[in-house]
C-alpha positions, 0 to 999 in steps of 0.5 A: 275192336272186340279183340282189343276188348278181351285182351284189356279184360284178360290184363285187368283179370290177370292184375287183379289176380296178382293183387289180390294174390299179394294181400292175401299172402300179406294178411296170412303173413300178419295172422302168423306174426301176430300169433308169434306176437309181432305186430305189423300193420300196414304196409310193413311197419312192424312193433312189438306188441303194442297197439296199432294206431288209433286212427287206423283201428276205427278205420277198419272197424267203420269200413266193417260196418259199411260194408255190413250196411251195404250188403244188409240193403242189397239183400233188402232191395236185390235179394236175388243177384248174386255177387261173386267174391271179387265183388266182396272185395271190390265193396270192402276195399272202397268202404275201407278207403272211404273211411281211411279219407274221412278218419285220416282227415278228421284225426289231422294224421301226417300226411304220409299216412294218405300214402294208405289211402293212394294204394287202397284207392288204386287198389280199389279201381284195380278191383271195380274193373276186375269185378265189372267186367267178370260179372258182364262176362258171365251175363254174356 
């Protein structure tokens, strides 16, 4: 059983990675192209300087300030434990899905734009259990 245990930690660890690898590569990939003035949001719809989304701006900017709110608690309440950045992720991406549901809904956007919230929420549970386990590995 404990086996079984370490390599299901190893395989969600190493899918985290990929994923996290992925965005990462992707986001620096969107600061280029905004810089040689193409636009691209997401996944890979590109435009040529002109605005993204209303829906999806506010989107972001309530997950920015959720996960502010969030992390402003936890340092009043648990100022002393610390977070590793995957857990920073782990928050922002669940914020930003959260707000993605809520915005999308209340904008009546078309329905393939929930195809964003689908990857962020699988995203998301990507990341919980990738942060979960590496925080009880340290404590173990």
């Amino acid at each position: 059983p404990c086996k079984k245990k370490t390599i299901n930690l190893i395989m969600v660890r190493t899918l985290a990675k990929i994923v996290i690898g992925i965005l990462s590569l992707w986001a620096l990939i969107f600061i280029v192209a905004e810089i040689i003035g193409v636009t691209i949001y997401f996944p890979f719809t590109i435009i040529e300087r002109q605005e993204i989304p209303y829906h999806r701006i506010t989107s972001i900017r309530l997950a920015v300030f959720l996960t502010f709110a969030y992390f402003g608690f936890r340092y009043l309440f648990f100022q002393s434990e610390k977070l590793y950045p995957i857990g920073f992720l782990d928050v922002y991406i669940k914020s930003l899905t959260i707000c993605c549901l809520f915005v999308f809904y209340s904008s009546q956007v078309e329905f393939r734009e929930y195809f964003f919230v689908l990857f962020l929420f699988i995203v998301s549970l990507i990341l919980h259990f990738a942060s979960k386990n590496k925080m009880r590995s340290y404590f173990n």
